[in-house]
C-alpha positions as CSV (number, residue, x, y, z in Angstrom):
1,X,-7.1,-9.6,-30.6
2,X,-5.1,-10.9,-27.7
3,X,-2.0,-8.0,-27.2
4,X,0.1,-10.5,-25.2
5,X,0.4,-8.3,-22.2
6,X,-1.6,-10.6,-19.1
7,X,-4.6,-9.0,-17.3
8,X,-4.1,-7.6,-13.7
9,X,-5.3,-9.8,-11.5
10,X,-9.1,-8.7,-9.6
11,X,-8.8,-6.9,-6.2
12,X,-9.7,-9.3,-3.3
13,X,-13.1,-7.2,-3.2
14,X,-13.6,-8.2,-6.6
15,X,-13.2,-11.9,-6.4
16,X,-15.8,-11.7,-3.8
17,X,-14.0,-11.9,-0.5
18,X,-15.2,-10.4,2.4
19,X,-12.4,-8.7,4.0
20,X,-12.6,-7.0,7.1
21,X,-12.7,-2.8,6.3
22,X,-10.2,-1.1,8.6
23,X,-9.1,2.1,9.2
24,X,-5.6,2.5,9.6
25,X,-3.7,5.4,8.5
26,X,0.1,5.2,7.1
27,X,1.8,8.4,7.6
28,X,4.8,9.1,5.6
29,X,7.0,12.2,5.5
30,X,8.8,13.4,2.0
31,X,11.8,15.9,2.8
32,X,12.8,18.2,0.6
33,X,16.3,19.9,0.9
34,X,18.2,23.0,-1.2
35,X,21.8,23.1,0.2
36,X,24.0,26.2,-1.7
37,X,27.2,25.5,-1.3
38,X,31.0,27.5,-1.7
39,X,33.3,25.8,-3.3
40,X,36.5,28.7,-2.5
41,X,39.4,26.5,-4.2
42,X,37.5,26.0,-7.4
43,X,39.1,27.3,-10.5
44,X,37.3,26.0,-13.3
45,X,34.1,24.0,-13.6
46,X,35.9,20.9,-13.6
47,X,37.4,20.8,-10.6
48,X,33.9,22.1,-9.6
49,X,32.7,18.8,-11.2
50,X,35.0,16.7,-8.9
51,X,33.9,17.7,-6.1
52,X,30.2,17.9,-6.2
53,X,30.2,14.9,-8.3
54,X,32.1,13.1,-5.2
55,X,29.8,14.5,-2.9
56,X,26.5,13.5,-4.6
57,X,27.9,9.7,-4.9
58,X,28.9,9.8,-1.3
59,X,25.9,11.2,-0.4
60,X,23.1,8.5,-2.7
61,X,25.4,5.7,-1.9
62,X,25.4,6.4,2.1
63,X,21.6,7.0,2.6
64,X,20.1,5.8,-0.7
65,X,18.1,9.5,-1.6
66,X,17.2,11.6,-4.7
67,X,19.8,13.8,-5.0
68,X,21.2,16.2,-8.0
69,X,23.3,19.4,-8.7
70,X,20.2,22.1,-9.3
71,X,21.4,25.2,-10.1
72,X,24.8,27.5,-10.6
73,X,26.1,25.0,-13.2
74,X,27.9,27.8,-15.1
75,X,29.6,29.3,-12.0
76,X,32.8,27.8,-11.2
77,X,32.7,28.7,-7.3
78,X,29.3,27.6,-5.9
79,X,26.5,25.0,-6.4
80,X,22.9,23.8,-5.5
81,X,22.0,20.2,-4.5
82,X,19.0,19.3,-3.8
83,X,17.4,16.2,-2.3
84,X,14.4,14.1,-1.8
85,X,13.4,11.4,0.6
86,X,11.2,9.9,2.1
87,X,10.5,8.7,5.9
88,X,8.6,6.8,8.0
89,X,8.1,10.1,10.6
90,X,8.8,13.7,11.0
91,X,10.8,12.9,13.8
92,X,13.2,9.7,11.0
93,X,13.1,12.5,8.3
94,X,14.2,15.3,10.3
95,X,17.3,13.0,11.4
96,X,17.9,12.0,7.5
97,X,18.1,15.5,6.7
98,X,20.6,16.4,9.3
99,X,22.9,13.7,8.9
100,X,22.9,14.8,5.4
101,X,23.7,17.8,5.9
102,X,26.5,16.9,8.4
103,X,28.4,14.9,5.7
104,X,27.5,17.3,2.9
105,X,29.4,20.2,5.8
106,X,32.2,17.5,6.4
107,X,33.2,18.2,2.7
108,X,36.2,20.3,3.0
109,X,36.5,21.7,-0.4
110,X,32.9,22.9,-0.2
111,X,31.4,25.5,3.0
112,X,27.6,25.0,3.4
113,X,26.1,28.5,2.7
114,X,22.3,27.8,2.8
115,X,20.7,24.8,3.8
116,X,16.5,25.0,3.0
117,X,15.0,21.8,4.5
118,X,11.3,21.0,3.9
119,X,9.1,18.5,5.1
120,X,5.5,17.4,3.7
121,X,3.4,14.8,5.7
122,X,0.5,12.6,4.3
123,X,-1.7,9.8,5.7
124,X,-3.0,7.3,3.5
């Protein structure tokens, strides 16, 4: 009984091309970064709200990365963000990370306390 769902098409090997076999290596770098952040002027979780919620739409909208409030969500005065990406190079991701960090530090109504970036390569 047919499901209605097509077949994937058959890998060029498997159609019976002869393809040259090359070894060529992508390299791609996933950073990882924890920023804990102050927030001094904060007096409840909802102004709390306001302001990390700005800063995590400025901060997807401007560069397009993984990025979410973490941990501290019951303390009215400081916050985690973390954030994902992904890069071409150590040397792209590196840059990513710090100009993150420079707008996240930009933020007046929040003082960076901890910033924990990490950085994983892989070759495929």
């Amino acid at each position: 009984m047919e499901s209605g769902i097509p077949a994937p098409e058959a890998a060029p090997a498997e159609q019976g091309l002869d393809l040259p076999q090359t070894e060529s290596f992508v390299t791609m770098v996933v950073g990882v970064s924890i920023f804990e952040l102050h927030l001094p002027e904060a007096r409840s979780l909802k102004q709390k709200r306001k302001v990390i919620k700005g800063l995590i739409d400025r901060v997807h909208h401007r560069f397009r990365v993984s990025i979410s409030e973490t941990d501290y969500h019951d303390l009215h005065q400081r916050a985690e963000i973390s954030i994902a990406a992904i890069a071409r190079s150590a040397g792209d991701g590196e840059r990513l990370m710090n100009s993150i960090r420079d707008l996240i530090d930009s933020e007046p109504a929040a003082f960076l306390t901890m910033w924990d970036p990490q950085y994983m390569e892989g070759m495929r």
